[in-house]
C-alpha positions in Angstrom: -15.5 4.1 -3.7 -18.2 1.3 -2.5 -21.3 2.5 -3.6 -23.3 -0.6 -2.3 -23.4 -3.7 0.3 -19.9 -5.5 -0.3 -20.8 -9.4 -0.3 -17.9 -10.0 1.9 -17.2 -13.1 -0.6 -14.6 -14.4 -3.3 -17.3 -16.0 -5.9 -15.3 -18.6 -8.5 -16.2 -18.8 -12.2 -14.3 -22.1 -13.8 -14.5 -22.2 -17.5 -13.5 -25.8 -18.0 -13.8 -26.3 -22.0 -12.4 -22.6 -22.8 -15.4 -21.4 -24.9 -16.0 -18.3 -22.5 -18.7 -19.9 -20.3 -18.5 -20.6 -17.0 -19.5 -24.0 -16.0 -18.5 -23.7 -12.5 -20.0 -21.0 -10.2 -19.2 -21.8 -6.8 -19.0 -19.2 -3.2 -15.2 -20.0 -3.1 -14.3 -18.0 0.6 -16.7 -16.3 2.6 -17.2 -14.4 5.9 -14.8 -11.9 4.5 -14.6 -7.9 5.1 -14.0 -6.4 1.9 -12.0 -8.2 0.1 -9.6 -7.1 -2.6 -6.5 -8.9 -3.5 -5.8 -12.3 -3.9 -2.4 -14.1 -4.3 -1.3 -17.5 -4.5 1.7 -19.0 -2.9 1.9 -22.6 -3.6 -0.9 -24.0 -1.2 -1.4 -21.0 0.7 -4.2 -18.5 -0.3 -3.8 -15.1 0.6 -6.8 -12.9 1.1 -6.3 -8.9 1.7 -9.7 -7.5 3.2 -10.0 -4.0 3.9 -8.3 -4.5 8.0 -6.6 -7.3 7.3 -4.3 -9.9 5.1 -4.8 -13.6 5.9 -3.7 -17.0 4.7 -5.9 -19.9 4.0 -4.4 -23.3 3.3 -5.7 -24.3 -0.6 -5.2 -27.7 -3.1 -5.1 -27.2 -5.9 -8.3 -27.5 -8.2 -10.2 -26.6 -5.2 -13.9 -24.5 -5.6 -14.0 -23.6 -2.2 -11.7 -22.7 1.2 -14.0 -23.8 4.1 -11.2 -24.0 6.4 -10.5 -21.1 9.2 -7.5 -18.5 8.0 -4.9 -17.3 9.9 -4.7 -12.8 9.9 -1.2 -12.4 9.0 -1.2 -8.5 9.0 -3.8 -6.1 10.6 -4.6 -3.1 8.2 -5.7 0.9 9.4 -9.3 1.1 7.9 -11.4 4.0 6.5 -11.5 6.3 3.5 -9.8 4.4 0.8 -10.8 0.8 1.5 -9.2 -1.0 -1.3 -5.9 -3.5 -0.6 -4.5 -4.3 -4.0 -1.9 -8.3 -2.9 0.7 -9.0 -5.4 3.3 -11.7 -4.5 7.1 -10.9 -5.4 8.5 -13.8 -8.6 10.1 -15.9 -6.0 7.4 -16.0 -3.5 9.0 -14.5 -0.7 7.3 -11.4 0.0 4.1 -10.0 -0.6 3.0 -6.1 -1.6 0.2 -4.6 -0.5 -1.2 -1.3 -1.3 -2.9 0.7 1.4 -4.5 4.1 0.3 -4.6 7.6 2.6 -7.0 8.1 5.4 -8.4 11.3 3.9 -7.8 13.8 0.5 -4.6 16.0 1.9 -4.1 14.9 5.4 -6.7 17.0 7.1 -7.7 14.8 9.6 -4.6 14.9 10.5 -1.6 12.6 10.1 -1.4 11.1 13.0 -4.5 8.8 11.4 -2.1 8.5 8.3 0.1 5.6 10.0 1.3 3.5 7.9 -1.1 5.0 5.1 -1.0 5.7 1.5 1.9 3.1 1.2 2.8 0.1 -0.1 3.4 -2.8 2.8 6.2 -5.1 2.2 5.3 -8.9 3.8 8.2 -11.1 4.3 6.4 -14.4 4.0 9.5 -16.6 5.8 10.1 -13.9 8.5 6.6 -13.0 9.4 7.3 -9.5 9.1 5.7 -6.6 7.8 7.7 -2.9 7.0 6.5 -0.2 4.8 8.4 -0.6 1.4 7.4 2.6 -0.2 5.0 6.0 1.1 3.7 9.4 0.1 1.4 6.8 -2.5 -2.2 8.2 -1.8 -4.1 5.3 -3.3 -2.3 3.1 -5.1 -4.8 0.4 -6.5 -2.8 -2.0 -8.7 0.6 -3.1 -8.9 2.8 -5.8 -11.4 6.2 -6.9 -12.0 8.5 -6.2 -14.6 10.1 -9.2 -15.8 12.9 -7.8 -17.4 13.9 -5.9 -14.7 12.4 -7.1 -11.8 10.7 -3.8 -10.9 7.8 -3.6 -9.0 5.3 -1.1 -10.5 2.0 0.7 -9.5 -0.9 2.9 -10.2 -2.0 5.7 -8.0 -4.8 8.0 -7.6 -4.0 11.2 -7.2 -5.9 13.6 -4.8 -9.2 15.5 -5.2 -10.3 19.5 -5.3 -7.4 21.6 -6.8 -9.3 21.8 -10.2 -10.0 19.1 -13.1 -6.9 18.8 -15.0 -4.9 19.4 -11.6 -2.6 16.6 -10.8 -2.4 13.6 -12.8 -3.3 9.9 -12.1 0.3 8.1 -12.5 2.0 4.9 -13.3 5.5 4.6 -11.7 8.3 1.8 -10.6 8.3 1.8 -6.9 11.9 2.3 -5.3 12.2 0.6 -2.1 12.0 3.6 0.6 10.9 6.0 -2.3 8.7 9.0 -1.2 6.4 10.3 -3.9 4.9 13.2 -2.2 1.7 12.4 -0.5 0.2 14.9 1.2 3.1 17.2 0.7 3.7 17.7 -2.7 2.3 15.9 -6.4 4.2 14.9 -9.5 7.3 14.9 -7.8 8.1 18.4 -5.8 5.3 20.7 -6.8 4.2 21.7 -3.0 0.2 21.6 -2.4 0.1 25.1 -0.4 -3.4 23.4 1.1 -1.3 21.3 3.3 -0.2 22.6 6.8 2.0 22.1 8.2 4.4 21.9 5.3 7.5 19.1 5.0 9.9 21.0 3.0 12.3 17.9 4.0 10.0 15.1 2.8 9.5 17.6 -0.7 13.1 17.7 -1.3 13.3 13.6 -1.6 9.9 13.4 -3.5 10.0 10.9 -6.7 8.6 12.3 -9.5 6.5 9.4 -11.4 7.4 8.0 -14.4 4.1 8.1 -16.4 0.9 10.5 -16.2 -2.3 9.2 -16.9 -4.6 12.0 -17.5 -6.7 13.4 -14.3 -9.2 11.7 -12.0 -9.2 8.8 -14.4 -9.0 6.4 -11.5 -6.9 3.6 -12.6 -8.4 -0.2 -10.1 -5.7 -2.6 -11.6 -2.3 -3.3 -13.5 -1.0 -5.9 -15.1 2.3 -6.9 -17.0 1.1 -8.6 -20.0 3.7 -10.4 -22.7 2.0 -12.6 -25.2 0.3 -12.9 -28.6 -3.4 -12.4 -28.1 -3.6 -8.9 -28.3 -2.4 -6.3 -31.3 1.2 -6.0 -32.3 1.5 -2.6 -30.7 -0.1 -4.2 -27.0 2.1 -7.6 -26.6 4.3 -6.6 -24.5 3.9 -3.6 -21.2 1.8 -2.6 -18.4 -2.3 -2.6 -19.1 -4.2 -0.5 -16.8 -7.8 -0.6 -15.6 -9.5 2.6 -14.9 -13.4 3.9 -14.2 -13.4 7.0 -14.6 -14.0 10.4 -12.7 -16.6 11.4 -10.5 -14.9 14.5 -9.8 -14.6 16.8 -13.1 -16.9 19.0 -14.4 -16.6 16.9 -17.9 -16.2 13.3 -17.0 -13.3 11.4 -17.7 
Protein backbone atom coordinates (compact mmCIF):
# COMPACT_ATOMS: atom_id res chain seq x y z
CA UNK A 1 0.00 0.00 0.00
CA UNK A 2 1.17 3.82 -0.81
CA UNK A 3 2.06 5.11 2.33
CA UNK A 4 3.14 8.66 0.94
CA UNK A 5 2.82 11.29 -2.08
CA UNK A 6 3.61 9.09 -5.32
CA UNK A 7 6.03 11.39 -7.48
CA UNK A 8 4.06 10.53 -10.46
CA UNK A 9 7.65 10.01 -12.27
CA UNK A 10 10.02 7.27 -13.85
CA UNK A 11 13.51 8.68 -12.42
CA UNK A 12 16.67 7.02 -14.61
CA UNK A 13 19.96 5.99 -12.90
CA UNK A 14 22.75 5.14 -15.82
CA UNK A 15 25.78 3.47 -14.45
CA UNK A 16 27.98 3.94 -17.45
CA UNK A 17 31.57 2.39 -16.29
CA UNK A 18 29.83 -0.62 -14.25
CA UNK A 19 31.35 0.16 -10.78
CA UNK A 20 27.85 0.52 -9.09
CA UNK A 21 27.58 4.36 -9.29
CA UNK A 22 25.23 6.11 -11.07
CA UNK A 23 26.63 8.81 -13.21
CA UNK A 24 23.47 9.60 -14.82
CA UNK A 25 20.34 10.77 -12.84
CA UNK A 26 17.90 12.15 -15.05
CA UNK A 27 13.55 12.70 -14.61
CA UNK A 28 13.17 10.15 -17.50
CA UNK A 29 8.93 10.47 -17.87
CA UNK A 30 6.78 12.59 -15.92
CA UNK A 31 3.19 13.83 -15.43
CA UNK A 32 2.41 10.26 -14.70
CA UNK A 33 -0.39 8.65 -12.17
CA UNK A 34 1.22 6.02 -10.31
CA UNK A 35 3.23 4.33 -12.19
CA UNK A 36 4.28 0.79 -12.00
CA UNK A 37 5.36 -1.31 -14.80
CA UNK A 38 7.50 -0.59 -17.53
CA UNK A 39 8.20 -2.63 -20.77
CA UNK A 40 10.02 -2.12 -23.76
CA UNK A 41 8.98 -3.00 -27.24
CA UNK A 42 11.55 -2.02 -29.67
CA UNK A 43 11.01 1.87 -29.77
CA UNK A 44 7.93 1.93 -27.99
CA UNK A 45 7.89 2.55 -24.13
CA UNK A 46 5.12 1.26 -22.29
CA UNK A 47 4.08 2.87 -19.12
CA UNK A 48 1.19 1.11 -16.76
CA UNK A 49 -0.06 3.83 -14.14
CA UNK A 50 -2.55 2.94 -11.72
CA UNK A 51 -5.95 3.87 -14.61
CA UNK A 52 -4.08 3.38 -17.42
CA UNK A 53 -1.30 1.70 -19.89
CA UNK A 54 0.27 4.03 -22.49
CA UNK A 55 2.92 3.99 -25.14
CA UNK A 56 5.58 6.53 -25.65
CA UNK A 57 7.73 6.53 -28.73
CA UNK A 58 11.64 5.92 -27.29
CA UNK A 59 15.56 5.78 -29.10
CA UNK A 60 17.41 4.08 -27.84
CA UNK A 61 20.10 5.51 -25.33
CA UNK A 62 17.56 8.09 -24.55
CA UNK A 63 17.44 9.89 -20.63
CA UNK A 64 14.27 11.20 -21.14
CA UNK A 65 10.60 10.73 -23.05
CA UNK A 66 9.34 14.40 -23.41
CA UNK A 67 7.01 13.46 -26.13
CA UNK A 68 3.00 13.11 -25.40
CA UNK A 69 1.86 9.16 -25.07
CA UNK A 70 -0.85 7.58 -26.39
CA UNK A 71 -3.44 5.54 -23.37
CA UNK A 72 -3.69 2.23 -24.93
CA UNK A 73 -5.89 0.64 -22.22
CA UNK A 74 -7.95 2.39 -19.37
CA UNK A 75 -7.66 0.57 -15.96
CA UNK A 76 -10.59 0.35 -12.87
CA UNK A 77 -8.78 2.23 -9.96
CA UNK A 78 -8.88 1.97 -6.18
CA UNK A 79 -7.77 -0.37 -3.45
CA UNK A 80 -4.91 -2.27 -4.84
CA UNK A 81 -3.23 0.35 -7.03
CA UNK A 82 -0.31 -1.45 -8.32
CA UNK A 83 -0.12 -2.56 -12.38
CA UNK A 84 2.84 -4.98 -12.63
CA UNK A 85 3.65 -4.80 -17.39
CA UNK A 86 5.53 -7.66 -18.69
CA UNK A 87 5.82 -8.11 -22.49
CA UNK A 88 5.23 -11.79 -23.96
CA UNK A 89 9.24 -13.21 -25.68
CA UNK A 90 7.95 -12.28 -29.13
CA UNK A 91 6.64 -8.94 -28.34
CA UNK A 92 3.25 -9.44 -29.31
CA UNK A 93 1.20 -9.10 -26.27
CA UNK A 94 1.56 -7.56 -23.12
CA UNK A 95 0.43 -8.78 -19.32
CA UNK A 96 -0.74 -6.71 -16.95
CA UNK A 97 -1.73 -7.47 -13.46
CA UNK A 98 -4.64 -5.64 -11.94
CA UNK A 99 -5.40 -6.37 -8.20
CA UNK A 100 -9.20 -6.67 -6.44
CA UNK A 101 -11.28 -3.65 -5.59
CA UNK A 102 -11.61 -4.70 -1.94
CA UNK A 103 -10.39 -7.88 0.62
CA UNK A 104 -13.43 -10.48 -0.23
CA UNK A 105 -15.72 -8.70 -2.49
CA UNK A 106 -17.72 -6.75 -0.03
CA UNK A 107 -18.30 -3.83 -1.85
CA UNK A 108 -19.68 -5.88 -4.00
CA UNK A 109 -18.66 -7.35 -7.31
CA UNK A 110 -20.10 -5.48 -9.58
CA UNK A 111 -16.98 -2.88 -8.66
CA UNK A 112 -14.83 -6.18 -9.31
CA UNK A 113 -14.92 -5.78 -13.30
CA UNK A 114 -12.35 -6.79 -14.78
CA UNK A 115 -10.42 -7.02 -11.32
CA UNK A 116 -7.95 -9.14 -9.57
CA UNK A 117 -6.90 -10.46 -13.11
CA UNK A 118 -4.29 -10.53 -15.37
CA UNK A 119 -5.06 -8.36 -18.79
CA UNK A 120 -3.93 -9.79 -21.95
CA UNK A 121 -2.85 -6.70 -24.64
CA UNK A 122 -2.50 -7.79 -28.16
CA UNK A 123 -0.10 -5.14 -29.25
CA UNK A 124 -0.94 -5.70 -33.34
CA UNK A 125 -4.69 -5.97 -32.79
CA UNK A 126 -5.22 -3.23 -30.26
CA UNK A 127 -7.13 -5.38 -28.11
CA UNK A 128 -7.39 -6.07 -24.62
CA UNK A 129 -9.31 -9.50 -22.95
CA UNK A 130 -8.78 -10.80 -19.60
CA UNK A 131 -6.29 -13.76 -19.80
CA UNK A 132 -6.57 -15.05 -16.37
CA UNK A 133 -9.07 -14.06 -12.92
CA UNK A 134 -9.93 -14.94 -9.37
CA UNK A 135 -5.92 -13.38 -8.91
CA UNK A 136 -6.59 -10.93 -5.94
CA UNK A 137 -3.31 -9.00 -6.34
CA UNK A 138 -0.96 -10.29 -8.35
CA UNK A 139 2.22 -7.96 -8.23
CA UNK A 140 4.84 -9.62 -10.41
CA UNK A 141 4.96 -11.81 -13.20
CA UNK A 142 8.07 -13.62 -15.62
CA UNK A 143 8.50 -16.04 -18.27
CA UNK A 144 9.74 -19.33 -18.26
CA UNK A 145 12.00 -19.93 -20.94
CA UNK A 146 11.91 -23.46 -21.10
CA UNK A 147 8.50 -23.61 -21.36
CA UNK A 148 7.10 -20.59 -22.28
CA UNK A 149 4.88 -20.22 -19.20
CA UNK A 150 3.90 -17.14 -17.90
CA UNK A 151 4.21 -17.05 -14.13
CA UNK A 152 3.00 -14.79 -11.16
CA UNK A 153 2.97 -13.86 -7.62
CA UNK A 154 -0.21 -13.06 -5.68
CA UNK A 155 -1.25 -11.78 -2.47
CA UNK A 156 -3.59 -13.48 -0.82
CA UNK A 157 -6.43 -11.85 1.17
CA UNK A 158 -6.55 -10.32 4.68
CA UNK A 159 -8.50 -11.17 8.25
CA UNK A 160 -9.03 -15.02 8.47
CA UNK A 161 -6.11 -15.35 10.97
CA UNK A 162 -2.11 -15.16 10.50
CA UNK A 163 -1.08 -18.30 9.04
CA UNK A 164 -4.58 -18.38 7.08
CA UNK A 165 -4.04 -18.58 3.36
CA UNK A 166 -0.79 -18.47 1.87
CA UNK A 167 0.92 -15.82 -0.45
CA UNK A 168 1.52 -18.04 -3.78
CA UNK A 169 3.62 -18.40 -6.88
CA UNK A 170 1.88 -20.16 -9.81
CA UNK A 171 2.00 -20.62 -13.89
CA UNK A 172 -0.98 -18.78 -15.15
CA UNK A 173 -3.25 -20.90 -17.56
CA UNK A 174 -4.89 -18.82 -20.07
CA UNK A 175 -8.72 -18.70 -18.75
CA UNK A 176 -7.51 -20.24 -15.37
CA UNK A 177 -9.71 -19.22 -12.27
CA UNK A 178 -7.79 -19.39 -9.02
CA UNK A 179 -10.55 -18.59 -6.58
CA UNK A 180 -10.82 -15.03 -5.82
CA UNK A 181 -13.20 -14.06 -3.76
CA UNK A 182 -14.69 -17.49 -3.65
CA UNK A 183 -12.41 -19.89 -2.49
CA UNK A 184 -8.20 -19.85 -1.67
CA UNK A 185 -5.49 -22.39 -2.39
CA UNK A 186 -7.49 -24.00 -4.93
CA UNK A 187 -11.23 -25.01 -3.62
CA UNK A 188 -11.14 -24.31 0.04
CA UNK A 189 -14.52 -22.08 0.08
CA UNK A 190 -14.20 -18.63 2.31
CA UNK A 191 -17.69 -19.09 4.15
CA UNK A 192 -17.21 -14.94 4.57
CA UNK A 193 -18.24 -14.58 0.97
CA UNK A 194 -21.95 -14.19 0.05
CA UNK A 195 -23.25 -14.97 -2.17
CA UNK A 196 -21.30 -18.21 -2.78
CA UNK A 197 -20.10 -19.57 -6.54
CA UNK A 198 -20.14 -23.13 -5.96
CA UNK A 199 -19.60 -23.23 -9.96
CA UNK A 200 -16.59 -20.85 -10.07
CA UNK A 201 -15.14 -23.21 -6.88
CA UNK A 202 -15.40 -26.32 -8.73
CA UNK A 203 -12.88 -24.95 -11.70
CA UNK A 204 -10.54 -23.17 -9.10
CA UNK A 205 -6.67 -23.82 -9.80
CA UNK A 206 -4.90 -24.69 -7.02
CA UNK A 207 -1.26 -22.78 -7.10
CA UNK A 208 1.70 -24.38 -7.65
CA UNK A 209 3.86 -22.85 -4.84
CA UNK A 210 3.02 -21.32 -1.23
CA UNK A 211 4.93 -18.65 0.08
CA UNK A 212 4.29 -18.39 3.65
CA UNK A 213 1.42 -15.78 4.82
CA UNK A 214 1.05 -12.07 4.43
CA UNK A 215 4.63 -12.08 3.14
CA UNK A 216 3.63 -9.79 0.35
CA UNK A 217 5.60 -10.73 -2.57
CA UNK A 218 6.12 -6.75 -5.19
CA UNK A 219 8.16 -8.57 -8.09
CA UNK A 220 9.38 -11.80 -9.98
CA UNK A 221 11.86 -12.49 -12.05
CA UNK A 222 13.22 -15.48 -14.10
CA UNK A 223 16.83 -15.39 -13.54
CA UNK A 224 19.51 -17.94 -15.49
CA UNK A 225 23.05 -16.97 -15.15
CA UNK A 226 26.36 -17.20 -13.08
CA UNK A 227 26.41 -14.34 -10.67
CA UNK A 228 24.59 -15.79 -7.97
CA UNK A 229 25.24 -19.23 -5.88
CA UNK A 230 25.19 -22.62 -7.49
CA UNK A 231 21.91 -23.46 -5.86
CA UNK A 232 20.17 -19.79 -7.26
CA UNK A 233 21.36 -19.81 -11.19
CA UNK A 234 18.68 -20.84 -12.51
CA UNK A 235 14.42 -20.20 -11.35
CA UNK A 236 12.03 -17.68 -10.26
CA UNK A 237 13.39 -14.81 -7.56
CA UNK A 238 10.78 -13.15 -5.73
CA UNK A 239 10.62 -9.77 -3.98
CA UNK A 240 8.57 -9.52 -0.87
CA UNK A 241 8.12 -6.68 2.16
CA UNK A 242 6.64 -8.21 4.56
CA UNK A 243 3.31 -8.24 6.61
CA UNK A 244 1.56 -5.54 8.17
CA UNK A 245 -1.12 -7.84 9.08
CA UNK A 246 0.10 -10.61 11.63
CA UNK A 247 0.42 -10.39 15.13
CA UNK A 248 4.32 -11.51 14.62
CA UNK A 249 5.53 -9.85 11.47
CA UNK A 250 6.61 -11.60 8.64
Amino acid sequence: RSITENANRITLLRDADGDGVAEVRETFLENLRQPFGMALIGDQFYVANTDSVVRYPYQDGATRISGEGTKIVDLPVGHHWTRTLIASPDGSKLYITVGSGSNIGEKGMGVEVDRATIMEYDVAADRVRVFASGLRNANGMAFEPTTGKLWTVVNERDDIGDDTPPDYLTSVADGGFYGWPYSYWGKIVDERVQPQRPDLVARSITPDYALGTHTAALGLAYYEGTGLPEPFRRGMIIGQHGSWNRKAYS
